[in-house]
C-alpha positions, 0 to 999 in steps of 0.5 A: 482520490479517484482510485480509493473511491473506485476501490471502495466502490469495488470493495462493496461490489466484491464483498458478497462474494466473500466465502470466509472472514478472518481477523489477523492480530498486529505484527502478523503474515498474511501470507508470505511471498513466494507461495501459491495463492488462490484467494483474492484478499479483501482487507475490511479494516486495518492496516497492512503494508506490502514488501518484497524480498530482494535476492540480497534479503533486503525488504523493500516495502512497495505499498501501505494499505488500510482498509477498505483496499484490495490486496493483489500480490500475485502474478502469473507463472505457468498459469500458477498464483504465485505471491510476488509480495509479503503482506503483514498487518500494522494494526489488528485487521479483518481480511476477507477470501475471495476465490480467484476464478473468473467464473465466479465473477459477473462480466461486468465485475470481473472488467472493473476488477481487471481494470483496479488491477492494471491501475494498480499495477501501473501505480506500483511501477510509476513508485519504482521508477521514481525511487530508480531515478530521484534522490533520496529527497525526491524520493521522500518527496515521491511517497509522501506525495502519493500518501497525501493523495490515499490518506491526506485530509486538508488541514490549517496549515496544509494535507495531514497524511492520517498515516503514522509513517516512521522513519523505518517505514519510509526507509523500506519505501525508499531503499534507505536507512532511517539516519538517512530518513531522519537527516532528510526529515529534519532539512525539509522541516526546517525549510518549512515545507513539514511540520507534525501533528501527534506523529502524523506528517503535515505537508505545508507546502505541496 
């Protein structure tokens, strides 16, 4: 939970700087990977989820986002802002632009900023290491556990992840397909360690 609360925290420190508000219907690009981005986006309410495009065309999903949260999908070439991710809406959203320059920015904001980018930076990374070395059941285990940290609320019977995954959002989380997903889903259901509430997932057993 440390991270959403710092996250809301820099939400609200951020929000003053805003130069323009959009609202971005379902199913829609904010932006898209590989273009020149200058605009921090800043993701008010809603939901938005992260992929990136293989050089295979494959879309591999790398974060689900529901605001308040902050979009940070570009990096650094030759002093360019190149959008290394997709971003697109899951719900109706209200996204705010925030001019990436440094001077816009008080000194001790521009750190926390820095700081909420090398966290996210390190979490994006710790993900792609357990999709590299776990099964695919581990791998479900991974995301599932790391949605109960951003969005689980203490039920009954266990964390309820107050996010609808299907099976083809986790497929594009864990570089599968959903049959695969579905298999994986129905064995740790019936090893009592899931169970579903109106579409949301359950854990049980953490």
């Amino acid at each position: 939970m440390f991270i959403q609360e710092f996250t809301n925290e820099l939400v609200n420190k951020l929000t003053p700087l805003v130069k323009e508000k959009i609202v971005i219907s379902n199913n829609n690009v904010i932006f898209e990977q590989g273009v020149y981005r200058n605009n921090i986006v800043i993701l008010f309410d809603g939901e938005c989820k992260l992929t990136h495009i293989m050089p295979n065309s494959k879309e591999f999903t790398v974060g689900f986002y529901k605001g308040p949260s902050i979009l940070l999908p570009h990096f650094f070439d030759n002093d360019d802002l190149i959008s290394l991710f997709r971003a697109q809406t899951k719900s109706t959203c209200t996204i705010g632009l925030i001019p990436y320059k440094e001077e816009n920015f008080s000194k001790d904001l521009w750190s926390d900023f820095t700081n909420y980018t090398s966290i996210i930076s390190q979490k994006n990374f710790l993900q792609m290491r357990d999709l590299l070395f776990n099964t695919k059941r581990n791998d479900l285990f991974s995301i599932l556990i790391r949605f109960s940290n951003s969005y689980g609320v203490k039920v009954d019977d266990g964390i309820k992840i107050k996010v609808k995954l299907s099976n083809i959002d986790l497929a594009e989380y864990t570089g599968t397909t959903p049959e695969t997903i579905s298999r994986v889903l129905k064995t740790i259901k019936e090893d009592n360690l899931i169970t579903y509430d109106k579409k949301y997932i359950v854990i049980k057993d953490i």
